[in-house]
N, CA, C and O atoms as a Maestro MAE file, in Angstrom:
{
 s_m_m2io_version
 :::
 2.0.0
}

f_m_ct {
 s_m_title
 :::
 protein
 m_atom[336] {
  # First column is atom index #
  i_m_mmod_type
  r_m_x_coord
  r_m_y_coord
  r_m_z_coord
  i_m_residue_number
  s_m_chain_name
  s_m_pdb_residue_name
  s_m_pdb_atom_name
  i_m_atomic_number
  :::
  1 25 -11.712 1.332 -1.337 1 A "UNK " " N  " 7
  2 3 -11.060 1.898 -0.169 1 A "UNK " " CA " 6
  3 2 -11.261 1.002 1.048 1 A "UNK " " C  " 6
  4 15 -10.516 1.042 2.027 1 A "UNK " " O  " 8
  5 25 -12.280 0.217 0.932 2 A "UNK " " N  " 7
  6 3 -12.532 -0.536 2.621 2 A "UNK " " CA " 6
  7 2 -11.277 -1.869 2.198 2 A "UNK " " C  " 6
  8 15 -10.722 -2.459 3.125 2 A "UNK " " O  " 8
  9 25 -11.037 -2.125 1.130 3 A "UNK " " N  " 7
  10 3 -10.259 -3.328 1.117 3 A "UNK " " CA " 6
  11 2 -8.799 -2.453 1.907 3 A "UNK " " C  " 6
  12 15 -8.230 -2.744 2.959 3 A "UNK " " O  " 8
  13 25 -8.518 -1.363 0.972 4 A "UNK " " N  " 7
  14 3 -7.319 -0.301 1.784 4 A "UNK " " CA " 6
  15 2 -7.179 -0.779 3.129 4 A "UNK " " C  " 6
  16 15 -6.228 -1.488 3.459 4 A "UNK " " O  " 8
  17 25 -8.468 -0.269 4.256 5 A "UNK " " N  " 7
  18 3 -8.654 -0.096 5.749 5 A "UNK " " CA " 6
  19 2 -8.324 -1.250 6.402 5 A "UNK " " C  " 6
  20 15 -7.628 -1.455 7.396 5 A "UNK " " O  " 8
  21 25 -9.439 -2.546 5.087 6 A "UNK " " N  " 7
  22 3 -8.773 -3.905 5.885 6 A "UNK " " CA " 6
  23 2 -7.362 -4.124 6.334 6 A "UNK " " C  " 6
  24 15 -6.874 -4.316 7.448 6 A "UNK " " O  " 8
  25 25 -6.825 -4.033 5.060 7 A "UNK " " N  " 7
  26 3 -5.180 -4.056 5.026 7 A "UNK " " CA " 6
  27 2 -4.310 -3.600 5.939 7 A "UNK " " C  " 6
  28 15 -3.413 -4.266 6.456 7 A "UNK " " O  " 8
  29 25 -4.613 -2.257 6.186 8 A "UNK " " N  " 7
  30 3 -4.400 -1.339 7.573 8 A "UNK " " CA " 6
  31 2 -4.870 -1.896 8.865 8 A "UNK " " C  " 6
  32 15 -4.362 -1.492 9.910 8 A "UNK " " O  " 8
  33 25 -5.626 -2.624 8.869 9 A "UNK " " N  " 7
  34 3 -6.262 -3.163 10.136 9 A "UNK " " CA " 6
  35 2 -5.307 -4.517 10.429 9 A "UNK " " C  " 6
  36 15 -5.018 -5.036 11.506 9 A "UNK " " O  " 8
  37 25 -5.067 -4.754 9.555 10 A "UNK " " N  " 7
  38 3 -5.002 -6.156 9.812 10 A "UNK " " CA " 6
  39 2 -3.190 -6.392 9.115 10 A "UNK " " C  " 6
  40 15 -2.747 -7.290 8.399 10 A "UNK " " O  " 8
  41 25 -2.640 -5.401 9.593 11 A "UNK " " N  " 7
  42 3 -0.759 -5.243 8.949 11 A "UNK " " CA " 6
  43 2 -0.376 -6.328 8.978 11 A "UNK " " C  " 6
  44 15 0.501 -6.476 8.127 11 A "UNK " " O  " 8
  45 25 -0.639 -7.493 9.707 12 A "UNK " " N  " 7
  46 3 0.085 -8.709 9.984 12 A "UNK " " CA " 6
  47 2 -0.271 -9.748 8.688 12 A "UNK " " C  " 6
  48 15 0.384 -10.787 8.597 12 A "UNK " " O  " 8
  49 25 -1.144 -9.496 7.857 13 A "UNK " " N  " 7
  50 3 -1.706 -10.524 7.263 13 A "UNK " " CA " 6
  51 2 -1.481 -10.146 5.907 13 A "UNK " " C  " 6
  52 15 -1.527 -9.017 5.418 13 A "UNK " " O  " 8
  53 25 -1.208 -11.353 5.309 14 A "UNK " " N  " 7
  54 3 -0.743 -10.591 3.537 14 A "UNK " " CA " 6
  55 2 -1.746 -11.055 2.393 14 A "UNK " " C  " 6
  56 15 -1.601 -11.827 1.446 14 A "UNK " " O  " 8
  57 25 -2.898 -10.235 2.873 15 A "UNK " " N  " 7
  58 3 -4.085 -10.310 1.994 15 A "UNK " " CA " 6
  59 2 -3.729 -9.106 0.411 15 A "UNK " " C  " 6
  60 15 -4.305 -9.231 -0.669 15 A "UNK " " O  " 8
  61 25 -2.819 -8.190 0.685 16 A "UNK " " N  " 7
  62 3 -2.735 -7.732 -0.281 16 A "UNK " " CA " 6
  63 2 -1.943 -8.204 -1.792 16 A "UNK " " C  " 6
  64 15 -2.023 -7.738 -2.928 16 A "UNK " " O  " 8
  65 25 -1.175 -9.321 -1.223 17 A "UNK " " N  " 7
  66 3 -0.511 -9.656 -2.507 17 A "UNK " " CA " 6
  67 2 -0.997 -10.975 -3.130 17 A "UNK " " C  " 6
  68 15 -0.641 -11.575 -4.144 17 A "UNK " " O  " 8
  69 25 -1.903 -11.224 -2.215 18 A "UNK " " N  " 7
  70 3 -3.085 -12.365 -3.161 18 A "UNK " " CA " 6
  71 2 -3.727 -11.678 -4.011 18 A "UNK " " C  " 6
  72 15 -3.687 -11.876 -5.225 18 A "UNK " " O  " 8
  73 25 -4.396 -10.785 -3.429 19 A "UNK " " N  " 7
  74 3 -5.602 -10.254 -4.073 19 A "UNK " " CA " 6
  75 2 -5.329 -9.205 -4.615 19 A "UNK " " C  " 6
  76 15 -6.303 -8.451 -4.635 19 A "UNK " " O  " 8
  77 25 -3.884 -8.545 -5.358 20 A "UNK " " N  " 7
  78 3 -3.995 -7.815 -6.103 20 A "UNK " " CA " 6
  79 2 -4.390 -7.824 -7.355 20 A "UNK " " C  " 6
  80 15 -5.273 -7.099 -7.813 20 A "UNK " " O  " 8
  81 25 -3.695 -8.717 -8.011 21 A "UNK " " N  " 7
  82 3 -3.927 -9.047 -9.172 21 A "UNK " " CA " 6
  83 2 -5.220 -9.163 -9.927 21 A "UNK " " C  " 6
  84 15 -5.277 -9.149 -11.157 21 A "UNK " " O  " 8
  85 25 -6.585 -9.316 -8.873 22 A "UNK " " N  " 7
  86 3 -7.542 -9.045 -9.003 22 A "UNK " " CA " 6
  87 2 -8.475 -7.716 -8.914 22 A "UNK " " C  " 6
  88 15 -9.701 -7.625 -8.967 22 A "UNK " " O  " 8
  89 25 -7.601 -6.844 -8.779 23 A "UNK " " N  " 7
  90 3 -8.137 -5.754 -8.081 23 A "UNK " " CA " 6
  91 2 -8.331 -4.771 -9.818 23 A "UNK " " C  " 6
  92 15 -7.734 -4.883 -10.889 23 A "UNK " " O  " 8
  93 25 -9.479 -3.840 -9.337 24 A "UNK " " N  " 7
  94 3 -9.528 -2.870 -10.919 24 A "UNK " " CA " 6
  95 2 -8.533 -1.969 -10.673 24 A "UNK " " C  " 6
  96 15 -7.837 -2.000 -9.658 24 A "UNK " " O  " 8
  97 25 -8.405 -0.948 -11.795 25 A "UNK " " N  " 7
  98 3 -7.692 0.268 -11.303 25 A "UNK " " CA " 6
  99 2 -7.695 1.416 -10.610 25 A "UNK " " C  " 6
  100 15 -6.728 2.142 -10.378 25 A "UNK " " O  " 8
  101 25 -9.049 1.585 -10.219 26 A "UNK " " N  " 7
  102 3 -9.456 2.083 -8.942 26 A "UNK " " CA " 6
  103 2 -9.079 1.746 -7.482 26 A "UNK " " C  " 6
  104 15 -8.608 2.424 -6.569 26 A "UNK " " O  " 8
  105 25 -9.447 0.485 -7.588 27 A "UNK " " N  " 7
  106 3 -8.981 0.183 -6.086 27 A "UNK " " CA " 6
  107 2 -7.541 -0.074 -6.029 27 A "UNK " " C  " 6
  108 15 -6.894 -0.011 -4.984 27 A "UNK " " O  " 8
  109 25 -7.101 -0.337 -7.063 28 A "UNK " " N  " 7
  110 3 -5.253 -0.438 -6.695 28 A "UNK " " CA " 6
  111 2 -4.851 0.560 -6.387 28 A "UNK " " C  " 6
  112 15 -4.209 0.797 -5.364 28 A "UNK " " O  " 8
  113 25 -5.239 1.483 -7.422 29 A "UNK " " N  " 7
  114 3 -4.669 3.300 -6.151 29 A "UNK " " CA " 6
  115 2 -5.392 3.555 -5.310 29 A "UNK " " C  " 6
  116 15 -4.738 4.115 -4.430 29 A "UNK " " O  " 8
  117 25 -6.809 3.444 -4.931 30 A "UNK " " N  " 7
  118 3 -6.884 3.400 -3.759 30 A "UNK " " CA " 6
  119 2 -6.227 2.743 -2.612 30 A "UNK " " C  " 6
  120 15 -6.019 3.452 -1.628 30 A "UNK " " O  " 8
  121 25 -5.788 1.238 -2.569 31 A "UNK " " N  " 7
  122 3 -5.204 0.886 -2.178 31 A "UNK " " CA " 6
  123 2 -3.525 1.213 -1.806 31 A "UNK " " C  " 6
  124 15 -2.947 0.980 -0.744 31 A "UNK " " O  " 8
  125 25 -3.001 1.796 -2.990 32 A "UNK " " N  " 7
  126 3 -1.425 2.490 -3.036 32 A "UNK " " CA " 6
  127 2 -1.610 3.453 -2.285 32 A "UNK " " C  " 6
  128 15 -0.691 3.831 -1.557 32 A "UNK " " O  " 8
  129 25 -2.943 4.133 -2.280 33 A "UNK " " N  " 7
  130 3 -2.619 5.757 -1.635 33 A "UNK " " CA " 6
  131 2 -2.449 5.347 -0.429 33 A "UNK " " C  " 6
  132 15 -1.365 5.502 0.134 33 A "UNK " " O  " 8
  133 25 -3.957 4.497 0.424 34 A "UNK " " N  " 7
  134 3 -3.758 3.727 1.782 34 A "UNK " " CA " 6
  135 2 -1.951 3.534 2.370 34 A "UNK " " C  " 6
  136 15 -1.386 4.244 3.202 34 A "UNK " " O  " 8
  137 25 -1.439 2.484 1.699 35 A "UNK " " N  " 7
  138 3 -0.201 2.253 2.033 35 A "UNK " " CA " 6
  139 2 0.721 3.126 1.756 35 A "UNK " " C  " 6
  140 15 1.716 2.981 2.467 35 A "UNK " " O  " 8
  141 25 0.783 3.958 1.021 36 A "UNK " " N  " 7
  142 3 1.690 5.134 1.249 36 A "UNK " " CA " 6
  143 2 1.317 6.174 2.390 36 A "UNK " " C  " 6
  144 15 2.123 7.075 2.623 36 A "UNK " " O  " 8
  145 25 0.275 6.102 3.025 37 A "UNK " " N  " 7
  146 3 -0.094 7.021 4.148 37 A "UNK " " CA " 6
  147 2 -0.276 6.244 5.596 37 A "UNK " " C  " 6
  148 15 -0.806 6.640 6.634 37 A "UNK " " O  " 8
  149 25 0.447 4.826 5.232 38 A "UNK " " N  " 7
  150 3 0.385 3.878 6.742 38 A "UNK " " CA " 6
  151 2 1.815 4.318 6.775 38 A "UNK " " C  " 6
  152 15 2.759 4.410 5.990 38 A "UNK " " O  " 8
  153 25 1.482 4.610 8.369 39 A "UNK " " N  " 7
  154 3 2.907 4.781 9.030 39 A "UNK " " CA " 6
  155 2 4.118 4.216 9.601 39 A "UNK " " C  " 6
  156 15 5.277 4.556 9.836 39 A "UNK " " O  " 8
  157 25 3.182 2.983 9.752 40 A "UNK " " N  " 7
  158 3 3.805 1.777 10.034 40 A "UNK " " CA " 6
  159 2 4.931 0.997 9.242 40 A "UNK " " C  " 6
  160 15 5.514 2.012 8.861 40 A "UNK " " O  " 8
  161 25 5.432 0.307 8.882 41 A "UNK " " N  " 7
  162 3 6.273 -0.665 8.391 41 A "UNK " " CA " 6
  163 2 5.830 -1.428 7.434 41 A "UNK " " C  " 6
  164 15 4.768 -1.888 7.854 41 A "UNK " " O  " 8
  165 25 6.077 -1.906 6.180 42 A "UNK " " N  " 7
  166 3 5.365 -2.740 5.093 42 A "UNK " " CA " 6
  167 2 6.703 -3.713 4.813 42 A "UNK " " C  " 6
  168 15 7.853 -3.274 4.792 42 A "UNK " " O  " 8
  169 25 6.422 -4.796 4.651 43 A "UNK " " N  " 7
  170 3 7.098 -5.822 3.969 43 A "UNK " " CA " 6
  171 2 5.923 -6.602 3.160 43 A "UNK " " C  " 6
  172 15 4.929 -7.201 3.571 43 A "UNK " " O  " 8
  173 25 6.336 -6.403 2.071 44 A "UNK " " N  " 7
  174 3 5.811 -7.111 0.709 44 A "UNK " " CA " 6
  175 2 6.593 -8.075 -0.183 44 A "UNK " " C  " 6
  176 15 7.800 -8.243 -0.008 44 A "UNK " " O  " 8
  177 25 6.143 -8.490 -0.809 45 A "UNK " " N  " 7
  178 3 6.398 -9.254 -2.189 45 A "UNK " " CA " 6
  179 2 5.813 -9.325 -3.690 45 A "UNK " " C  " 6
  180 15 4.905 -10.058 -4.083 45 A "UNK " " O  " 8
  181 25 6.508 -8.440 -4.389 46 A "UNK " " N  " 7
  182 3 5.224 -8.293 -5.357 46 A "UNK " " CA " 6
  183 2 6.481 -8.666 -6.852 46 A "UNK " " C  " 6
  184 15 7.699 -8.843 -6.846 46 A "UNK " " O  " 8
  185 25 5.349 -8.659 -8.093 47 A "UNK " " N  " 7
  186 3 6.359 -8.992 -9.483 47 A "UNK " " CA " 6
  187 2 5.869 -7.639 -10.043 47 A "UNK " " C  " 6
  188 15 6.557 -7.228 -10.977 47 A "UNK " " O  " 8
  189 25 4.691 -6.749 -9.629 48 A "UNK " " N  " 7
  190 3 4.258 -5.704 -10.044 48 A "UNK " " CA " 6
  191 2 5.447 -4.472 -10.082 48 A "UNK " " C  " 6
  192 15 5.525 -3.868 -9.013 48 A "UNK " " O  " 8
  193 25 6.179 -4.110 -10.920 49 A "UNK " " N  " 7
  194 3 7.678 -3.058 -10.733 49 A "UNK " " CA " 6
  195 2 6.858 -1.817 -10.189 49 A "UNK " " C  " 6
  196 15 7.426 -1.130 -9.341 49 A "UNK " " O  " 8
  197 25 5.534 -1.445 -10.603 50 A "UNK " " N  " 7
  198 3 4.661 -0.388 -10.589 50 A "UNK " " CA " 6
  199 2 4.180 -0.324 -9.566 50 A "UNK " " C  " 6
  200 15 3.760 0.812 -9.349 50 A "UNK " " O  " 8
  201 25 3.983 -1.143 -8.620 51 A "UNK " " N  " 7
  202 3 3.891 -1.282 -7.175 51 A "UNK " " CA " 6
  203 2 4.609 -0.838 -6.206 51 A "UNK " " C  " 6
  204 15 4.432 0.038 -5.360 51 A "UNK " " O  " 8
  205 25 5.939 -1.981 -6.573 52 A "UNK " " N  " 7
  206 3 7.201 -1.506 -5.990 52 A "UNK " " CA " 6
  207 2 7.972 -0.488 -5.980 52 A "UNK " " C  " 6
  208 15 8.814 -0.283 -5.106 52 A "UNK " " O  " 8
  209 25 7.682 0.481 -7.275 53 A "UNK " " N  " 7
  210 3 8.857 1.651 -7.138 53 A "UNK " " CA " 6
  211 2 7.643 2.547 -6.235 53 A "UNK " " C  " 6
  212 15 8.138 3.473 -5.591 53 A "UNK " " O  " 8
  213 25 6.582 2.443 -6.141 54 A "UNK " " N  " 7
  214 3 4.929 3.473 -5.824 54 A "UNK " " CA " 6
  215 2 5.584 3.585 -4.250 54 A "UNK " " C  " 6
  216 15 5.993 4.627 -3.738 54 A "UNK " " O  " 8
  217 25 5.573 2.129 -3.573 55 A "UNK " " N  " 7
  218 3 5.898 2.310 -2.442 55 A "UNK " " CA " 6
  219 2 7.215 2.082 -1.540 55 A "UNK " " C  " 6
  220 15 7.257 2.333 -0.336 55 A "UNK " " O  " 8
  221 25 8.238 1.590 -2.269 56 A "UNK " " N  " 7
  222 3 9.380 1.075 -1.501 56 A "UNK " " CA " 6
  223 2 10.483 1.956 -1.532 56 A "UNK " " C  " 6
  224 15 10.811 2.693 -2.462 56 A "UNK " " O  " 8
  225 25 11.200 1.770 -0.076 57 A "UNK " " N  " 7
  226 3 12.146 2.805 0.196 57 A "UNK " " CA " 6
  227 2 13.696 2.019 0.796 57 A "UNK " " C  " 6
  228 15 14.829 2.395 1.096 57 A "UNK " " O  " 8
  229 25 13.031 0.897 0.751 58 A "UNK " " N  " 7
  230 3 14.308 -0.064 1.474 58 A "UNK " " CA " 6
  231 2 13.781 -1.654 0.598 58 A "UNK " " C  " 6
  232 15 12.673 -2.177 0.724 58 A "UNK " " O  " 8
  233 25 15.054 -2.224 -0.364 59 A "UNK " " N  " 7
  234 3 15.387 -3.197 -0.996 59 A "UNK " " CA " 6
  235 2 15.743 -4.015 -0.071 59 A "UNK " " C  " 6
  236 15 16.429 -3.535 0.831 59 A "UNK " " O  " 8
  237 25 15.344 -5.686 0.000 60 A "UNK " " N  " 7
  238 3 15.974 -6.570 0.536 60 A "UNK " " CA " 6
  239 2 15.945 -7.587 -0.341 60 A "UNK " " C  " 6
  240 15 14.902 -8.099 -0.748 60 A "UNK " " O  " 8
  241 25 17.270 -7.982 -0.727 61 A "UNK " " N  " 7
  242 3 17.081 -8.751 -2.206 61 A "UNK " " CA " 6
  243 2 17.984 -10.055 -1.368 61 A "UNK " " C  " 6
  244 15 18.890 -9.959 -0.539 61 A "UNK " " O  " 8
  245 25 17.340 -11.241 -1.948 62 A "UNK " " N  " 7
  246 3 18.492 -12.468 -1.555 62 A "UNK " " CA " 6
  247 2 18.772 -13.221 -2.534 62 A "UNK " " C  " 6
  248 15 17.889 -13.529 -3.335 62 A "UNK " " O  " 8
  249 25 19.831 -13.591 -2.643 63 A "UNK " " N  " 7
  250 3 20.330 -14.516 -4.006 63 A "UNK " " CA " 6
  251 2 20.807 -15.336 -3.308 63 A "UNK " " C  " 6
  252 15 20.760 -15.546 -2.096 63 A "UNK " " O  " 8
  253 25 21.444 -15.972 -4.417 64 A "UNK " " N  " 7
  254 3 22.817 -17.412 -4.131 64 A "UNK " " CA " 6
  255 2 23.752 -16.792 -3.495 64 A "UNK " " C  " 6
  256 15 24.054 -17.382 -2.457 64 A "UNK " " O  " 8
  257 25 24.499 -15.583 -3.741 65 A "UNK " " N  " 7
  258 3 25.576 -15.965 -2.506 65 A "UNK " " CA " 6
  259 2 25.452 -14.472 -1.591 65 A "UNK " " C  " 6
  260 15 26.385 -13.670 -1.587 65 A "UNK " " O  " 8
  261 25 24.087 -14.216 -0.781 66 A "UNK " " N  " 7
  262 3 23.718 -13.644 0.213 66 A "UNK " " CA " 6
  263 2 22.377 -12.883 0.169 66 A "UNK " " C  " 6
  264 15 21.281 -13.067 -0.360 66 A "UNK " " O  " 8
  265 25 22.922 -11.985 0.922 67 A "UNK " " N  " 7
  266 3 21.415 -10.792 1.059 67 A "UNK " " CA " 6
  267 2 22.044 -9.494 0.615 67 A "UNK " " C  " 6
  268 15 23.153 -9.213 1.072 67 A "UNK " " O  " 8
  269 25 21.465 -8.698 -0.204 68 A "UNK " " N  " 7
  270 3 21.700 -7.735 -0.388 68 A "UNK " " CA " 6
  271 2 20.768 -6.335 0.234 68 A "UNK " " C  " 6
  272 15 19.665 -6.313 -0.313 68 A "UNK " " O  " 8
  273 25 20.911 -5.470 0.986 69 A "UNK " " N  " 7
  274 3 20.304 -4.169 1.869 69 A "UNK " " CA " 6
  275 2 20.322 -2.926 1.538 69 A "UNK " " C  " 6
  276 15 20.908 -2.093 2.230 69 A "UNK " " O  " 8
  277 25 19.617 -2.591 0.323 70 A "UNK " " N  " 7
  278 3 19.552 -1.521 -0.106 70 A "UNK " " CA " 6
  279 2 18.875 -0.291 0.024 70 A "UNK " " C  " 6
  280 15 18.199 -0.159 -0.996 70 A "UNK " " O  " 8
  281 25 18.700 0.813 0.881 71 A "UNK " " N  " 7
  282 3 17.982 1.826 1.772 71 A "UNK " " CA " 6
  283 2 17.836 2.718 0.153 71 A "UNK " " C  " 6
  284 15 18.825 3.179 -0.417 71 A "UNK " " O  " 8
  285 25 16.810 2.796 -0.243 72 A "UNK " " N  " 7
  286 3 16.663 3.745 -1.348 72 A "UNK " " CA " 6
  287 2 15.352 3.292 -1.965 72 A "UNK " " C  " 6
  288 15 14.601 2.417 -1.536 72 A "UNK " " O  " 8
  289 25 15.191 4.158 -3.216 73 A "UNK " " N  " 7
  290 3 13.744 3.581 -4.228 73 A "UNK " " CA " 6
  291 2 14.282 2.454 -4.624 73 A "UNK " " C  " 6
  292 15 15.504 2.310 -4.616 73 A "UNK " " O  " 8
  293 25 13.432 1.480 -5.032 74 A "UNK " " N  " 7
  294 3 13.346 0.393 -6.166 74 A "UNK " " CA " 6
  295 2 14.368 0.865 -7.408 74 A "UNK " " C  " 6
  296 15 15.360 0.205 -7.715 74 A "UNK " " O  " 8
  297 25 13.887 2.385 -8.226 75 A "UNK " " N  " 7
  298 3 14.256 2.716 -8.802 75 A "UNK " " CA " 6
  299 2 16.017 3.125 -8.854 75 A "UNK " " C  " 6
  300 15 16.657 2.970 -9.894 75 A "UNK " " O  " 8
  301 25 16.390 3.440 -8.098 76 A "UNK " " N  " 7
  302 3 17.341 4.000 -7.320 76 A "UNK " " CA " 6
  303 2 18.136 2.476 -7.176 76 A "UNK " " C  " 6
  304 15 19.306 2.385 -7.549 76 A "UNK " " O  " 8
  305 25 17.516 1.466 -6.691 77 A "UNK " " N  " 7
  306 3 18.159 0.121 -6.086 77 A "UNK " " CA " 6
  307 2 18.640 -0.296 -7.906 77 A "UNK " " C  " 6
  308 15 19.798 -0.125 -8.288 77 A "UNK " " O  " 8
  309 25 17.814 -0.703 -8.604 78 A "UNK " " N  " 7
  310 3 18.052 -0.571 -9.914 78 A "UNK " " CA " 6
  311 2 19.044 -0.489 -10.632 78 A "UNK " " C  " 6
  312 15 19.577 -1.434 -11.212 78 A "UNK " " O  " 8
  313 25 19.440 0.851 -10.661 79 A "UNK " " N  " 7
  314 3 20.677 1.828 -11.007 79 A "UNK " " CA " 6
  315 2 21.652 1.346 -10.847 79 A "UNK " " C  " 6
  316 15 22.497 1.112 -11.711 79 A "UNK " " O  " 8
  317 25 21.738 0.975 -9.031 80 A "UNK " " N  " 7
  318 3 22.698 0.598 -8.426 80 A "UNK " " CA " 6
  319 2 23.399 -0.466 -8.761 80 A "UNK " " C  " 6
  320 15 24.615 -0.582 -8.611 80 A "UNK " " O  " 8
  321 25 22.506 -1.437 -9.317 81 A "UNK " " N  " 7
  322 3 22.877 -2.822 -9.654 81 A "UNK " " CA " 6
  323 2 23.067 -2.656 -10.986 81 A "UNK " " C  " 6
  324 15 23.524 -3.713 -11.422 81 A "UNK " " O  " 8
  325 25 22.906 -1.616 -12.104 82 A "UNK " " N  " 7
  326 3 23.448 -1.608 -13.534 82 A "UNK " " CA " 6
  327 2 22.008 -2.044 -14.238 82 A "UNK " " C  " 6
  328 15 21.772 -1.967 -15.444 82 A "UNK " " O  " 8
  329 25 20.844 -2.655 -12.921 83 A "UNK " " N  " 7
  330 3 19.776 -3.468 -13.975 83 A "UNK " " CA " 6
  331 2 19.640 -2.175 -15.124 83 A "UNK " " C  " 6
  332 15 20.004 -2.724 -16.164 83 A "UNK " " O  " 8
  333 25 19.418 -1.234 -15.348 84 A "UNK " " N  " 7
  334 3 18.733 0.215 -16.289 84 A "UNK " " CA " 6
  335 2 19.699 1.181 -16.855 84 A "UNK " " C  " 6
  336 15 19.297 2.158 -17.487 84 A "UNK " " O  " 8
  :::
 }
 m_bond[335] {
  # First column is bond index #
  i_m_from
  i_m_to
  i_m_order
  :::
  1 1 2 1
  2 2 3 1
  3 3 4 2
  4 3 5 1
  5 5 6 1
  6 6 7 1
  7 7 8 2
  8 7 9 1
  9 9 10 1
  10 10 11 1
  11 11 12 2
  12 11 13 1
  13 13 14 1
  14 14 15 1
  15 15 16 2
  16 15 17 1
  17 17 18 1
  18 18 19 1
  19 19 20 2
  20 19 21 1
  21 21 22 1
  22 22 23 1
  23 23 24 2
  24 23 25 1
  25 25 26 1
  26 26 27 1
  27 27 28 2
  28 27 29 1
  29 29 30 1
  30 30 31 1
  31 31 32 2
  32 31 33 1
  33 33 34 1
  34 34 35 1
  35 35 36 2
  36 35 37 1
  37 37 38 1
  38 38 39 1
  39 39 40 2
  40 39 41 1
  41 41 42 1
  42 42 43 1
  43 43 44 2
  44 43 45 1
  45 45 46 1
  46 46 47 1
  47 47 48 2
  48 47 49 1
  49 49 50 1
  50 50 51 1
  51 51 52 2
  52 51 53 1
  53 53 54 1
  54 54 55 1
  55 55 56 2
  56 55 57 1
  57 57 58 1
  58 58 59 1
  59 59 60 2
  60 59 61 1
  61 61 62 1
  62 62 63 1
  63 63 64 2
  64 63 65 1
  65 65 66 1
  66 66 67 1
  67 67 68 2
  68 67 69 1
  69 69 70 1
  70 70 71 1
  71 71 72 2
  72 71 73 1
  73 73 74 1
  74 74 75 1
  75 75 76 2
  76 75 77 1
  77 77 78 1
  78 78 79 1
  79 79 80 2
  80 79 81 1
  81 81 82 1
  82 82 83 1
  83 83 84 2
  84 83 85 1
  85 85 86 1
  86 86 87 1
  87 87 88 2
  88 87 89 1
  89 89 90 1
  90 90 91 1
  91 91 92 2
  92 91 93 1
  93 93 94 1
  94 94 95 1
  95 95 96 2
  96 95 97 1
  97 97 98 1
  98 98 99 1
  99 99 100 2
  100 99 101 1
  101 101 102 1
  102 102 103 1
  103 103 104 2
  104 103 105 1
  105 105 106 1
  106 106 107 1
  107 107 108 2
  108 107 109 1
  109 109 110 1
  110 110 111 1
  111 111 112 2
  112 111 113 1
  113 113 114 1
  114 114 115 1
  115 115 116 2
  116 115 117 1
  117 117 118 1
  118 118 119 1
  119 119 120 2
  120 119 121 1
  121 121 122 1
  122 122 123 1
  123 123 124 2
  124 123 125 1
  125 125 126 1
  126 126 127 1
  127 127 128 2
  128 127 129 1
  129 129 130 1
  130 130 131 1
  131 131 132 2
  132 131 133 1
  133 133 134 1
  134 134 135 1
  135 135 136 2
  136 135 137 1
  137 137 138 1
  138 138 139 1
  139 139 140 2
  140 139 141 1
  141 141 142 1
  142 142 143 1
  143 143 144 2
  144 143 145 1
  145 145 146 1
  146 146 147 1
  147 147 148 2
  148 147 149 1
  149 149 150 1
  150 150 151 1
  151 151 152 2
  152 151 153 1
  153 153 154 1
  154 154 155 1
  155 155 156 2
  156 155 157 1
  157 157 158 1
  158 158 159 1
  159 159 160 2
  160 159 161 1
  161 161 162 1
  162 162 163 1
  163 163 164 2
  164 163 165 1
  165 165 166 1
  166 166 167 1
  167 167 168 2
  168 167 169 1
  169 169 170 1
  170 170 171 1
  171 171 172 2
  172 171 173 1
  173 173 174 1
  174 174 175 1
  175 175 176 2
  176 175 177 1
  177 177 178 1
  178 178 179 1
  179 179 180 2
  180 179 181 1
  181 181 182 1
  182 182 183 1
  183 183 184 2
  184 183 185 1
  185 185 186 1
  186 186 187 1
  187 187 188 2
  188 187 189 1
  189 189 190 1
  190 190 191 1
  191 191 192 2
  192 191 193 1
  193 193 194 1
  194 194 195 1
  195 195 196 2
  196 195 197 1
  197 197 198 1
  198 198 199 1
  199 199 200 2
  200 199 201 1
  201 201 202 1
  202 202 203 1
  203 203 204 2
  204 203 205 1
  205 205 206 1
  206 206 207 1
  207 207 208 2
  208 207 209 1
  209 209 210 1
  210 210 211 1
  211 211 212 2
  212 211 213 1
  213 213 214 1
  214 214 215 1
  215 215 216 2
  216 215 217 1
  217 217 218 1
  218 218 219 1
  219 219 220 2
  220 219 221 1
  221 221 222 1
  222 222 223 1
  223 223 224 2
  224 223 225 1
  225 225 226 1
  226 226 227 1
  227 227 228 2
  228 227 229 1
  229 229 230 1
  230 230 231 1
  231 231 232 2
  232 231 233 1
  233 233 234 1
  234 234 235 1
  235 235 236 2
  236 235 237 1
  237 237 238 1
  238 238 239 1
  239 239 240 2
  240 239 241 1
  241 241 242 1
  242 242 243 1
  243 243 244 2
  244 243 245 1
  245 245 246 1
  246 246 247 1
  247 247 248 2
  248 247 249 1
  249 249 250 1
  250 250 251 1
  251 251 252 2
  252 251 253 1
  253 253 254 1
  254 254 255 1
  255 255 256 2
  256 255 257 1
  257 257 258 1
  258 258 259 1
  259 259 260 2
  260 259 261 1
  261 261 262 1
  262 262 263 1
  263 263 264 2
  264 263 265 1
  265 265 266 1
  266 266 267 1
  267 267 268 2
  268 267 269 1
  269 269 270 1
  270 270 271 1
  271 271 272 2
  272 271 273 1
  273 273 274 1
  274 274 275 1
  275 275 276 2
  276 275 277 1
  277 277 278 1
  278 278 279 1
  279 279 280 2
  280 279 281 1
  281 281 282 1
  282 282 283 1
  283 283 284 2
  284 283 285 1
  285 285 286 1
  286 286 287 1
  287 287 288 2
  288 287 289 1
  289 289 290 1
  290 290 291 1
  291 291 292 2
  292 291 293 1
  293 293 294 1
  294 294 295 1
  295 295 296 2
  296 295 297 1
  297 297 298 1
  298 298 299 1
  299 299 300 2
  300 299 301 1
  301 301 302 1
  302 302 303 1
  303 303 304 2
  304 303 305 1
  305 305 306 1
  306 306 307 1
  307 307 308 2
  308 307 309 1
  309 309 310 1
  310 310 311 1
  311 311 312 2
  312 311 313 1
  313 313 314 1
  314 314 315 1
  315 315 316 2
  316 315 317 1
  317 317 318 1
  318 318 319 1
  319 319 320 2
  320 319 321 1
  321 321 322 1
  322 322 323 1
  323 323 324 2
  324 323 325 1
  325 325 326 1
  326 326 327 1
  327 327 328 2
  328 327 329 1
  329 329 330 1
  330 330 331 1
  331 331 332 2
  332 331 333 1
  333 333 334 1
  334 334 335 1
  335 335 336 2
  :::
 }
}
């Protein structure tokens, strides 16, 4: 949980997507619960899908020919695109 607080403390800095991959399964939901209860704004980058559908509510995807802006779950963004 104090890695959680760091994270929260420190929104500007992207200590969480280094150091997930290292993390047990304890502290990753500890950590998920943290960021689902910051009120603030999150922009991430993760390959974890289990991450991403946990916390994301707005898709910003960029390819070759633009950006795509999708206001919904991961899951939901998904669909949309036929990926499932």
């Amino acid at each position: 949980m104090l890695f959680g607080k760091l994270i929260l403390q420190t929104a500007q800095r992207d200590a969480a997507g280094r150091t997930y991959q290292h993390m047990d399964m304890e502290s990753i939901e500890a950590l998920n619960l943290a960021l689902e209860n910051y009120e603030g704004t999150l922009i991430f980058v993760s390959h974890d899908r289990e991450f991403v559908s946990s916390l994301a509510t707005r898709i910003i995807e960029l390819d070759a020919t633009g950006v795509i802006d999708f206001s919904g779950t991961y899951d939901e963004y998904l669909r949309s695109r036929g990926y499932v």
